[in-house]
C-alpha positions as CSV (number, residue, x, y, z in Angstrom):
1,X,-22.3,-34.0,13.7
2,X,-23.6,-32.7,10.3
3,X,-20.4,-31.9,7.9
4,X,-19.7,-28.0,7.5
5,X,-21.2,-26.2,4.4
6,X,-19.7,-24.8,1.6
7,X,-19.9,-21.5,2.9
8,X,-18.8,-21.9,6.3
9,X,-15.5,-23.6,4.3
10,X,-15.0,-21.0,2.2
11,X,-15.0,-18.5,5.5
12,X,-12.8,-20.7,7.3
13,X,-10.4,-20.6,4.1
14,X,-10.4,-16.5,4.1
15,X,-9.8,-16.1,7.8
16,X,-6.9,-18.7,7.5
17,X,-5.5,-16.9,4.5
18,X,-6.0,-13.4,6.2
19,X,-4.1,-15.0,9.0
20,X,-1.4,-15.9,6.9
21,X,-0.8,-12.0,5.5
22,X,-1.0,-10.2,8.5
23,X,1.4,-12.6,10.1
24,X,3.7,-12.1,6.9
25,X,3.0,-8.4,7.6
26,X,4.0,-8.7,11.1
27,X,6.9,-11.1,10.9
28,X,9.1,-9.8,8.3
29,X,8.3,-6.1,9.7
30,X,10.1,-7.5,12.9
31,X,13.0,-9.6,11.2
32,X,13.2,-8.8,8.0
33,X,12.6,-11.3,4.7
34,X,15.5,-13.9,4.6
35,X,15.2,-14.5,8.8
36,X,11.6,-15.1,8.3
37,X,10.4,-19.0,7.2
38,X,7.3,-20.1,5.8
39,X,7.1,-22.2,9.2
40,X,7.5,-19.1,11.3
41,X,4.5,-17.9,9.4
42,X,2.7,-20.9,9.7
43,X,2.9,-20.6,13.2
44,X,2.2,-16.8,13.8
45,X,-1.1,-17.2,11.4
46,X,-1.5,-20.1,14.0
47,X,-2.3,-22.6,10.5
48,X,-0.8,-26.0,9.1
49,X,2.3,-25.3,7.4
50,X,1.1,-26.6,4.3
51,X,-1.5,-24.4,4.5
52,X,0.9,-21.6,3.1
53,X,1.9,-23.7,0.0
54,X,-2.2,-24.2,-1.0
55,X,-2.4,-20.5,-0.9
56,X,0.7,-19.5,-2.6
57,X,3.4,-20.5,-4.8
58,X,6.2,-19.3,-2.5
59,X,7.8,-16.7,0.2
60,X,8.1,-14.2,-2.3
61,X,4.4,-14.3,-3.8
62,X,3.2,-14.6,-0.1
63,X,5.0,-11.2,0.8
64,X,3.5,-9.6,-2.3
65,X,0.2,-10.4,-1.7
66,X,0.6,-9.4,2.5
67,X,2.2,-5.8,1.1
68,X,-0.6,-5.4,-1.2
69,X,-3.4,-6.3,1.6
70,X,-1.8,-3.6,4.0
71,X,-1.4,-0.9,1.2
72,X,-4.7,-2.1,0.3
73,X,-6.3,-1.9,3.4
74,X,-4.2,1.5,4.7
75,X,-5.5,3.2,1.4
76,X,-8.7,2.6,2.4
77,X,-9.0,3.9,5.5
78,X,-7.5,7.0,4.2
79,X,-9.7,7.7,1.8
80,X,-12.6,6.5,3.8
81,X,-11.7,8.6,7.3
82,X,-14.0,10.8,8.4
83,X,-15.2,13.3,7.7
84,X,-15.8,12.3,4.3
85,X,-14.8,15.3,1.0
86,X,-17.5,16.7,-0.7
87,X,-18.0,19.0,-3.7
88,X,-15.8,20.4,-6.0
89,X,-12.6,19.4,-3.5
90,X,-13.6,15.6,-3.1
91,X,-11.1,14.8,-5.9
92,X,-7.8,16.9,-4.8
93,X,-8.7,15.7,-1.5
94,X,-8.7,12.2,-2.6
95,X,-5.2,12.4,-4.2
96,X,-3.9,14.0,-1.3
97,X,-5.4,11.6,1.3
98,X,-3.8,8.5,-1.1
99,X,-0.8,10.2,-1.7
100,X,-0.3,10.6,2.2
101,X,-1.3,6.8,2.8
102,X,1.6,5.6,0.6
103,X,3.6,7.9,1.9
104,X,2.9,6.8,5.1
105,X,3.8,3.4,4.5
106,X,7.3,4.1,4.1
107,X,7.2,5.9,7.3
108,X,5.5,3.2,9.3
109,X,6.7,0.0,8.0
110,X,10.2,0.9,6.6
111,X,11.9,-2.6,6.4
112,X,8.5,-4.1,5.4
113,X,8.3,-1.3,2.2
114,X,11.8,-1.7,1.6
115,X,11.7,-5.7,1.0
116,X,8.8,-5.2,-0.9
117,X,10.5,-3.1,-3.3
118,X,13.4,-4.8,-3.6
119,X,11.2,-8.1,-4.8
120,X,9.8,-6.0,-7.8
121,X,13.0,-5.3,-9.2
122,X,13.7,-8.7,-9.1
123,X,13.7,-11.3,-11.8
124,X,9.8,-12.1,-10.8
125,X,9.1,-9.3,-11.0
126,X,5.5,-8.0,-10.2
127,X,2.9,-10.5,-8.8
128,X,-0.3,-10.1,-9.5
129,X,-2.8,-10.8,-7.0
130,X,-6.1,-10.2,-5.6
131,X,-4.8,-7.6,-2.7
132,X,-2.7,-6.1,-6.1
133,X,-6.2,-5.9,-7.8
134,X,-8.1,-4.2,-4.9
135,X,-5.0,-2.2,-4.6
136,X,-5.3,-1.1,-8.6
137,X,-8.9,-0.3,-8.5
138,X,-9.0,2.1,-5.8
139,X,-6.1,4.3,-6.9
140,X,-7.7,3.7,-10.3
141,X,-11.1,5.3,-8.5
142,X,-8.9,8.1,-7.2
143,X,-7.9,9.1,-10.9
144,X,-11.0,8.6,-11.8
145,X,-12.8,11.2,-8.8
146,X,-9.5,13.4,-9.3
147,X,-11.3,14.7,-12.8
148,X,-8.3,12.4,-15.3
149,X,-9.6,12.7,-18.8
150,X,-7.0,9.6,-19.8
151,X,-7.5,7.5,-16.9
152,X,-5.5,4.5,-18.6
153,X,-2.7,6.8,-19.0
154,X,-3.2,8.7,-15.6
155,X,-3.4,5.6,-13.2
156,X,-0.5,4.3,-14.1
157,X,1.7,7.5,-13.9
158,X,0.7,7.5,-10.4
159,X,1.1,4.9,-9.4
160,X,4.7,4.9,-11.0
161,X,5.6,8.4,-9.1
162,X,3.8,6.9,-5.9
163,X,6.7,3.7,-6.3
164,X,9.3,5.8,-6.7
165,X,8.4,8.3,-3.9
166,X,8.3,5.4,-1.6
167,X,11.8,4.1,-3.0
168,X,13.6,7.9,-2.1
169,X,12.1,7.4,0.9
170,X,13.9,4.4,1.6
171,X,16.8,4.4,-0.4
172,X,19.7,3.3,1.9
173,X,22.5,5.9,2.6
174,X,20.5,8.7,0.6
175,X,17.3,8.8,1.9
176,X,14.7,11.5,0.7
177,X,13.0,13.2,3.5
178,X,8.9,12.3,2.9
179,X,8.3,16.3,3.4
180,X,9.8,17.2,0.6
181,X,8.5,14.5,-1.7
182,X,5.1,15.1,-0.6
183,X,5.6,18.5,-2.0
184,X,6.6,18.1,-5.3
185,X,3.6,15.2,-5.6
186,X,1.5,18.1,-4.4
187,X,2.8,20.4,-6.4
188,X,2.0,18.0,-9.3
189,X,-1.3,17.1,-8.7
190,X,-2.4,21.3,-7.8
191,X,-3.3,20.4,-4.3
192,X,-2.5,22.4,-1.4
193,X,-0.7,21.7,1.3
194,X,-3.1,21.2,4.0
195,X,-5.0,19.1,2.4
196,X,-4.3,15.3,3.3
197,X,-2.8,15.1,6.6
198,X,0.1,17.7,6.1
199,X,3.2,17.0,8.4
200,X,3.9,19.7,11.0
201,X,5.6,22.6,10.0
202,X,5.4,24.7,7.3
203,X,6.3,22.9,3.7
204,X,9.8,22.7,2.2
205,X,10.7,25.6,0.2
206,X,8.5,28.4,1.9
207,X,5.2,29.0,0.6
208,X,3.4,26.5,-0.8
209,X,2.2,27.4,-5.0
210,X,-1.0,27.8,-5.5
211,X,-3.4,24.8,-6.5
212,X,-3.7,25.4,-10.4
C-alpha cells in the first residue's frame, strides 16, 4: 500500500479540524463551556484526543476559533443568499444582511454567544485565528461595498457596535430585545427597515426614518 500524499494529509488534517469546531459548536451550545471537556470533544469530532492539543493551545482558544467559524460561516451565507443585491442598494443591503446575521446569532445560539463573550473580556483576551481572519475580511468587504471612505476606521466601529449589540442581547436579567437594537443599527447605517430580513411586525417606535 503506497503511503498517502501530502495533499490527501493535509485534507485529512482540515476535515479533522473542522470536526473538532463544529463539535465545540455543538457541545458547549448543549451544555455550556465549563460541563464540556476537551475529551467530550474529542469524541463528538469522532478524533484522538490529542488531536485537540496539535490544533490548539487550549479549551478556550478552541471555542474562539469554533465561534469565529460559525459567525464566519453564518455571515456568509447571509451575504451570499439569493437573490444576490445589485446596483446602487448592494451596499445598504449588505450591512443590513450582516447586521441581521450577527444578530441572529444571538438569537439562535444564545448560550454559545454568551460564552463566547464572556472569554473576550477575559484576561486572554481576543484570539486571533484563521476563522477570526475570515471573519475580519468579510465585514471588512461589507465596509468596503457599503461606500466607507475610512475603512480602517469604519470596520472597526462596526464591528465594535456589532459586539455590543450582541452583548444587550444577552445580558443576563436585562436583556435588550434584538428588534429594537436592529433599529438603532439601522437607523445608523441609513438602511431601511425591510431590507435584511426584518422581523415581523412593524419596527419599534412607529415609522421607520428615512434612509439618509
Amino acid at each position: 500500500m503506497s503511503p498517502r500524499s501530502a495533499t490527501v494529509n493535509e485534507e485529512l488534517r482540515r476535515r479533522s479540524r473542522e470536526r473538532l469546531l463544529q463539535a465545540t459548536v455543538e457541545l458547549v451550545g448543549e451544555r455550556g463551556y465549563e460541563a464540556t471537556t476537551l475529551g467530550d470533544i474529542a469524541d463528538r469530532a469522532g478524533t484522538a484526543r490529542g488531536l485537540v492539543s496539535y490544533y490548539f493551545p487550549g479549551k478556550r482558544q478552541l471555542l474562539q476559533s469554533a465561534v469565529h467559524r460559525l459567525m464566519h460561516r453564518t455571515l456568509q451565507a447571509g451575504l451570499e443568499r439569493e437573490p444576490l443585491p445589485t446596483g446602487e442598494d448592494e451596499g445598504r443591503e449588505r450591512m443590513a444582511r450582516a447586521i441581521d446575521a450577527i444578530l441572529g446569532l444571538a438569537r439562535d445560539h444564545p448560550r454559545l454567544m454568551r460564552t463566547h463573550m464572556a472569554g473576550i473580556l477575559q484576561a486572554e483576551g481576543f484570539v486571533r485565528c484563521v476563522e477570526q481572519q475570515r471573519l475580519a475580511e468579510l465585514l471588512r468587504d461589507t465596509v468596503t461595498r457599503y461606500g466607507s471612505a475610512d475603512v480602517d476606521t469604519d470596520y472597526p466601529l462596526l464591528r465594535a457596535l456589532l459586539m455590543g449589540a450582541v452583548v444587550a442581547v444577552l445580558l443576563p436579567g436585562a436583556p435588550m430585545p434584538a428588534a429594537r437594537l436592529r433599529a438603532e443599527l439601522f437607523q445608523r447605517y441609513g438602511l431601511d427597515w425591510e431590507l435584511g430580513v426584518p422581523p415581523d411586525g412593524e419596527p419599534p417606535g412607529g415609522t421607520f426614518p428615512s434612509p439618509r
